[in-house]
DSSP file (Angstrom, degrees, kcal/mol; ACC not computed):
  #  RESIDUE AA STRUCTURE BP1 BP2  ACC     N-H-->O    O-->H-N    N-H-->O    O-->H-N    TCO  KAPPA ALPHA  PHI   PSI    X-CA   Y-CA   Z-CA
    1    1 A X              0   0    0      0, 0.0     2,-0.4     0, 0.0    26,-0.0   0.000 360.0 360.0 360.0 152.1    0.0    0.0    0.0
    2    2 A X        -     0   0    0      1,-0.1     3,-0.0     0, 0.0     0, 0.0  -0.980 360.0-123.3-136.6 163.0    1.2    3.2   -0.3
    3    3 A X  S    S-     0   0    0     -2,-0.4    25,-0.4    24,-0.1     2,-0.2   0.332  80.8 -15.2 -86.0  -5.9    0.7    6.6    1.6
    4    4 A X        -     0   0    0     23,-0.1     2,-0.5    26,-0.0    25,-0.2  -0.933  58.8-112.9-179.3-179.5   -0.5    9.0   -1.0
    5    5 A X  E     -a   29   0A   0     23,-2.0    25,-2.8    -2,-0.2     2,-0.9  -0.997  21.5-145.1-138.7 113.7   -0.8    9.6   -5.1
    6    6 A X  E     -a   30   0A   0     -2,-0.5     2,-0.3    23,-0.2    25,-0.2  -0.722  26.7-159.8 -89.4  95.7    1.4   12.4   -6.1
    7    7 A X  E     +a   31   0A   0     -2,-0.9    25,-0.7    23,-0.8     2,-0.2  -0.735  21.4 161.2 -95.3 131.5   -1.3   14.1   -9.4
    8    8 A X        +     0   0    0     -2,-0.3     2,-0.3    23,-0.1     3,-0.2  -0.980  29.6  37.5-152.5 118.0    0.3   16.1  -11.9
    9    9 A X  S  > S-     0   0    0     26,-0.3     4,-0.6    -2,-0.2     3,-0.3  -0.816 115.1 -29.9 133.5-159.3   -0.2   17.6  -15.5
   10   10 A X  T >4 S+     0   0    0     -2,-0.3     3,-1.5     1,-0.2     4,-0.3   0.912 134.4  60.1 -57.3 -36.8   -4.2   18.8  -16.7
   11   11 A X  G >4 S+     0   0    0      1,-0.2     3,-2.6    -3,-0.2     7,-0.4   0.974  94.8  63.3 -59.5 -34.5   -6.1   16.1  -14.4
   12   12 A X  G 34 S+     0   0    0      1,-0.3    -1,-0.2    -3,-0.3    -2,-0.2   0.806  89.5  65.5 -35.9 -43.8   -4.6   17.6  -11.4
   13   13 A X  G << S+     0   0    0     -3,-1.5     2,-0.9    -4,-0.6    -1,-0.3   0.422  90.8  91.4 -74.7   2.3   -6.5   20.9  -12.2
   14   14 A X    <>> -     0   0    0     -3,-2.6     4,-3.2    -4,-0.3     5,-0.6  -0.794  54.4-170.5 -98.3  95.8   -9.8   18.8  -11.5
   15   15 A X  H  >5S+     0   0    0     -2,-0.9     4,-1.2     1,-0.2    -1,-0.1   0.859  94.9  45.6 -87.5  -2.5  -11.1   18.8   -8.4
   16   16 A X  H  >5S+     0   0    0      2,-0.2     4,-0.7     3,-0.1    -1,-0.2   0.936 118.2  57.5 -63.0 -59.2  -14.0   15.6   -9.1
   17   17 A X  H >>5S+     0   0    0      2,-0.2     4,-1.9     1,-0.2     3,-1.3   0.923 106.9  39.2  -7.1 -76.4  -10.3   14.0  -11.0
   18   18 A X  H 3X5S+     0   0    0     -4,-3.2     4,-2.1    -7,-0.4     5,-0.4   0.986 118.6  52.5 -74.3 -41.9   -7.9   14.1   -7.8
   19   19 A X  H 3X<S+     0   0    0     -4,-1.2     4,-0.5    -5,-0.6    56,-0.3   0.803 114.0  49.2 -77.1   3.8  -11.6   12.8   -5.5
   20   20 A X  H <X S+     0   0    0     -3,-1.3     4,-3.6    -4,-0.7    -1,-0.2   0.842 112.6  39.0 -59.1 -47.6  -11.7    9.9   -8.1
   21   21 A X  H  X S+     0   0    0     -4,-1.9     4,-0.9    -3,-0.3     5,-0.3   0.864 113.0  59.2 -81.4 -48.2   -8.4    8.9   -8.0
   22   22 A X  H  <>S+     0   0    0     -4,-2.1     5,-1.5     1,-0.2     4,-0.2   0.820 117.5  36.9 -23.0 -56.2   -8.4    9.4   -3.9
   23   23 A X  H  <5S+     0   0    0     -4,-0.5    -2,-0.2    -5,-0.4    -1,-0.2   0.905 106.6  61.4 -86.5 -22.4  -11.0    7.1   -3.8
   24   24 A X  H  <5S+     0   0    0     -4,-3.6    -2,-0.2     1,-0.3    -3,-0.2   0.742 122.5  27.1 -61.0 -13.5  -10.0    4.7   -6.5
   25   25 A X  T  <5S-     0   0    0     -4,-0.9    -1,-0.3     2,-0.3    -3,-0.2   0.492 102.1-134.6-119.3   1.3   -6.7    4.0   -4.5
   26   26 A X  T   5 +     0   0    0     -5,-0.3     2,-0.2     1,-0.2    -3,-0.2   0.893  69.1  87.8  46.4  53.7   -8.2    4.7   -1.5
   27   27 A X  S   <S-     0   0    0     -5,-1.5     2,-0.3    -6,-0.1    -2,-0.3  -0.910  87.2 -64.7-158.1-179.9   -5.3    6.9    0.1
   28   28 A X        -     0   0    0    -25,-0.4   -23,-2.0    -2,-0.2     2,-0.3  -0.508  40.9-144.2 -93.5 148.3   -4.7   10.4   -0.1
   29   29 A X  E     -aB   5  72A   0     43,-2.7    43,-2.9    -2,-0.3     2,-0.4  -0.811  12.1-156.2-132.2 143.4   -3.7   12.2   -3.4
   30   30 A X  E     -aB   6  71A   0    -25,-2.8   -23,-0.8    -2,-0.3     2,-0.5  -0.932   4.5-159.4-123.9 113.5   -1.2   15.1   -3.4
   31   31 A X  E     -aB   7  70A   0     39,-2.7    38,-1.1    -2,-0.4    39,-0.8  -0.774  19.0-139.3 -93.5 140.1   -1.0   17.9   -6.0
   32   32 A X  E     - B   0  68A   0    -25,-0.7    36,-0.3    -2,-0.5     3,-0.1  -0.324  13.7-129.0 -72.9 152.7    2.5   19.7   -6.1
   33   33 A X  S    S+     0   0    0     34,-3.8     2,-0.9     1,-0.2    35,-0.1   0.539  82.0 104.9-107.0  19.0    2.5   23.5   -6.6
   34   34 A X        -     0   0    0     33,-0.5     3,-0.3     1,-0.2     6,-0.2  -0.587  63.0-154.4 -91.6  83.4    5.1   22.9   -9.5
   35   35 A X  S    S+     0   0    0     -2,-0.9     2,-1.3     1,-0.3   -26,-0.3   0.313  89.5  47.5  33.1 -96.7    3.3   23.4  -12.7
   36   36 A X     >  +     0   0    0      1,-0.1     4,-3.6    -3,-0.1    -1,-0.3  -0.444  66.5 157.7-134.7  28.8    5.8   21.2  -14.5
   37   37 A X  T  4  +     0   0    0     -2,-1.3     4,-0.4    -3,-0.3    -1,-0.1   0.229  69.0  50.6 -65.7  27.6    6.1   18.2  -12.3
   38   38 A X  T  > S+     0   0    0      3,-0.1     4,-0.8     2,-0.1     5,-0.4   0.501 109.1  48.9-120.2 -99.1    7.3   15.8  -14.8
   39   39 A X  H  > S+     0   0    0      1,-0.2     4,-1.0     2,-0.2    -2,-0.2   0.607 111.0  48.2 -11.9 -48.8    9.8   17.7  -15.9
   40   40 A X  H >< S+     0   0    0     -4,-3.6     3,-3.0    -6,-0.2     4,-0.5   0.996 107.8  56.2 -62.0 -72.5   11.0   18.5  -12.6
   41   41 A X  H >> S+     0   0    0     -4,-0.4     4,-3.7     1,-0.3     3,-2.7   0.828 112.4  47.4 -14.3 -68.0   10.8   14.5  -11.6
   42   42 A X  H 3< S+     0   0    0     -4,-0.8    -1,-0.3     1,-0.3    -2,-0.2   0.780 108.8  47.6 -69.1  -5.4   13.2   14.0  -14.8
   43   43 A X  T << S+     0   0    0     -3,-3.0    -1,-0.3    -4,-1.0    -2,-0.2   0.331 114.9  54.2 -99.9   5.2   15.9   16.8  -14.2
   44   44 A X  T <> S+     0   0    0     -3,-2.7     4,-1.1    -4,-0.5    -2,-0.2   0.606 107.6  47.6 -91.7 -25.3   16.0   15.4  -10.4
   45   45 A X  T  < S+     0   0    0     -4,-3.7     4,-0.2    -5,-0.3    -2,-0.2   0.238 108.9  46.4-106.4  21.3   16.6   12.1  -11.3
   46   46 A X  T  > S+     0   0    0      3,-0.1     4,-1.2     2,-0.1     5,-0.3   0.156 109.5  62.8-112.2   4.0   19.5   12.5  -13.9
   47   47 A X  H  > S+     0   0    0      2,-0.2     4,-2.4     3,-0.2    -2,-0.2   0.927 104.3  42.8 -75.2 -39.9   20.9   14.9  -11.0
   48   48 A X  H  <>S+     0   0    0     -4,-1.1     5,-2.2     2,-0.2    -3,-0.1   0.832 112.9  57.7 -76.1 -30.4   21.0   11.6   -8.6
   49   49 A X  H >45S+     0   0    0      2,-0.2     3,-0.8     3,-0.2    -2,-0.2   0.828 110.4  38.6  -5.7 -73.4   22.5   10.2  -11.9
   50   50 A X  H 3<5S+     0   0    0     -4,-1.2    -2,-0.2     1,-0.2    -3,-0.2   0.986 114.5  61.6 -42.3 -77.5   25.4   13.0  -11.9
   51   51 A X  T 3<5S-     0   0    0     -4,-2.4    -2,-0.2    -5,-0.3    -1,-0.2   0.306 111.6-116.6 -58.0  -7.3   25.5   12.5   -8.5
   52   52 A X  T < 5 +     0   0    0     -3,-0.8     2,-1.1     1,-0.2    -1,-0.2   0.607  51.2 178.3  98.9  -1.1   26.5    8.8   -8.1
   53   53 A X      < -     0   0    0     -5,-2.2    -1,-0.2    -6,-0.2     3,-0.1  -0.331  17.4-173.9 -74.7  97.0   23.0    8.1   -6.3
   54   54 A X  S    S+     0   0    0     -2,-1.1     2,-1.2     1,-0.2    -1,-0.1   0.911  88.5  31.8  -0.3 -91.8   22.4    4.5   -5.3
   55   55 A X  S  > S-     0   0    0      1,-0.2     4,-4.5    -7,-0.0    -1,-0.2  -0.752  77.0-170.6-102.4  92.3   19.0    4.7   -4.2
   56   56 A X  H  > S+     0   0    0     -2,-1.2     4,-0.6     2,-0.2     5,-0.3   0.837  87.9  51.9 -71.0 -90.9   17.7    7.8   -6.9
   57   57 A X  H  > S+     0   0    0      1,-0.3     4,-0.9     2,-0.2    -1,-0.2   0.518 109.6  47.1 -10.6 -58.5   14.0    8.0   -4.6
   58   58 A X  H >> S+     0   0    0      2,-0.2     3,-2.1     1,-0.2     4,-2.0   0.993 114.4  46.6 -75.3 -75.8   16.0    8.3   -1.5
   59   59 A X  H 3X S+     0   0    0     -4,-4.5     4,-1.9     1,-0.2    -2,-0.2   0.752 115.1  49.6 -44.9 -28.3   18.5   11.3   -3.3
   60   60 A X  H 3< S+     0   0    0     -4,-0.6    -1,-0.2     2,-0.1    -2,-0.2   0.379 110.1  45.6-105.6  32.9   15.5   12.9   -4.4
   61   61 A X  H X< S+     0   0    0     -3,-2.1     3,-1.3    -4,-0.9    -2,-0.2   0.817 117.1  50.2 -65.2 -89.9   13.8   12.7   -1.0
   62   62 A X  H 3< S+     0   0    0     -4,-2.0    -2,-0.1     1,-0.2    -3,-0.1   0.898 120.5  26.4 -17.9 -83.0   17.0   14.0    0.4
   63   63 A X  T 3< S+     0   0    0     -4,-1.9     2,-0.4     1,-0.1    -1,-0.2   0.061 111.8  72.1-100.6  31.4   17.9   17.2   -2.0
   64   64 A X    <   -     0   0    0     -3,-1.3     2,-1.3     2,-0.1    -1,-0.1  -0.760  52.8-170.7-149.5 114.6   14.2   18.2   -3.1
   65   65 A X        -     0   0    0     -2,-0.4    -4,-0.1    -3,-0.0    -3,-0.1  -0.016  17.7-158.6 -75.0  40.9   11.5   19.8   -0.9
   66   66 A X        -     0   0    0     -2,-1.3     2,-0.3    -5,-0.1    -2,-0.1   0.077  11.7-142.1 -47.9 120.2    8.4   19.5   -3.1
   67   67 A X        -     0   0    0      1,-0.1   -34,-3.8     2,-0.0     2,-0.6  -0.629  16.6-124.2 -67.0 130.7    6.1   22.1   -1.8
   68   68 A X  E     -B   32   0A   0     -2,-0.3   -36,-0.2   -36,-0.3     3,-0.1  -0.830  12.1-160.6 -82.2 119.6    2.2   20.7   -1.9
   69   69 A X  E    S-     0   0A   0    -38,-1.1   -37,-0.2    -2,-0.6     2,-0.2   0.443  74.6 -42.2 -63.7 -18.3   -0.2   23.1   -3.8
   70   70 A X  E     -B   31   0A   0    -39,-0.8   -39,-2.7     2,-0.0     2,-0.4  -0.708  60.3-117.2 151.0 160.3   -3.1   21.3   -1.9
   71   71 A X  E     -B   30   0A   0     -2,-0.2     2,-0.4   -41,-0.2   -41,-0.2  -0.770   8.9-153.9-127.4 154.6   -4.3   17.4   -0.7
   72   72 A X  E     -B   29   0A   0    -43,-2.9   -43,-2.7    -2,-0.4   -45,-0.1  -0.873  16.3-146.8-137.6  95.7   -7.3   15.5   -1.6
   73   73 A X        -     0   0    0     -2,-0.4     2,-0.4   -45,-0.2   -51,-0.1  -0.324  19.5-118.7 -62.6 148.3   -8.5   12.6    1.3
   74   74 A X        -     0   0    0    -52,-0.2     2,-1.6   -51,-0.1   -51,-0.1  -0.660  24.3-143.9 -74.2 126.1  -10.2    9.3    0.3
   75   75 A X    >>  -     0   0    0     -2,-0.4     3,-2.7   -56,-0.3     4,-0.7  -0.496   7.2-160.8-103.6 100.9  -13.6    8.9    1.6
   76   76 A X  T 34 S+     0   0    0     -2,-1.6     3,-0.2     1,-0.3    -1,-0.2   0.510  82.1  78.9 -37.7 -26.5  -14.2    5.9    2.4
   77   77 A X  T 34 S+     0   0    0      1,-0.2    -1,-0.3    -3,-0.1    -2,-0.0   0.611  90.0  63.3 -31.6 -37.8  -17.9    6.2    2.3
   78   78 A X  T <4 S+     0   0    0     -3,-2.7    -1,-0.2     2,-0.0    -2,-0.2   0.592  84.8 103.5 -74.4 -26.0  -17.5    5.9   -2.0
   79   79 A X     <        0   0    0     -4,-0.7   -55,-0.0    -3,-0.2   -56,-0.0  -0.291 360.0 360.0 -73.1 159.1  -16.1    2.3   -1.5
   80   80 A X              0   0    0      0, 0.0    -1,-0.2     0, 0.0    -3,-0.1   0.598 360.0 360.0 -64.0 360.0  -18.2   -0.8   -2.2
């Protein structure tokens, strides 16, 4: 299981989108407030690349602070 669903690109901008997806994995789903979170993802991970990083999740954990633009709970109520 995992602790939240990081939504990014046009669905993000949806807020019916991110409480589908909330419930469809039934955890909480996390919009970034960086536009261009793809992008970013890949220029962080050829930086842990550069950088010799083992465990790339972990380096970019480490040397990136993604600020959240706003959070979306699952309500459990929507499940069968």
């Amino acid at each position: 299981a995992c602790d939240e669903v990081r939504l990014v690109g046009g669905g993000a901008k949806s807020a019916l989108w991110r409480q589908i997806v909330a419930d469809a994995f039934g955890t909480r789903v996390v919009c970034p407030v960086e536009p261009e979170s793809a992008a970013l993802g890949a220029a962080l991970q050829a930086a842990a690349h550069v950088a010799g990083a083992v465990d790339v999740g972990e380096w970019i954990t480490t040397h990136h602070d993604a600020p959240v633009a706003l959070t979306v709970e699952a309500d459990p109520s929507s499940w069968p």
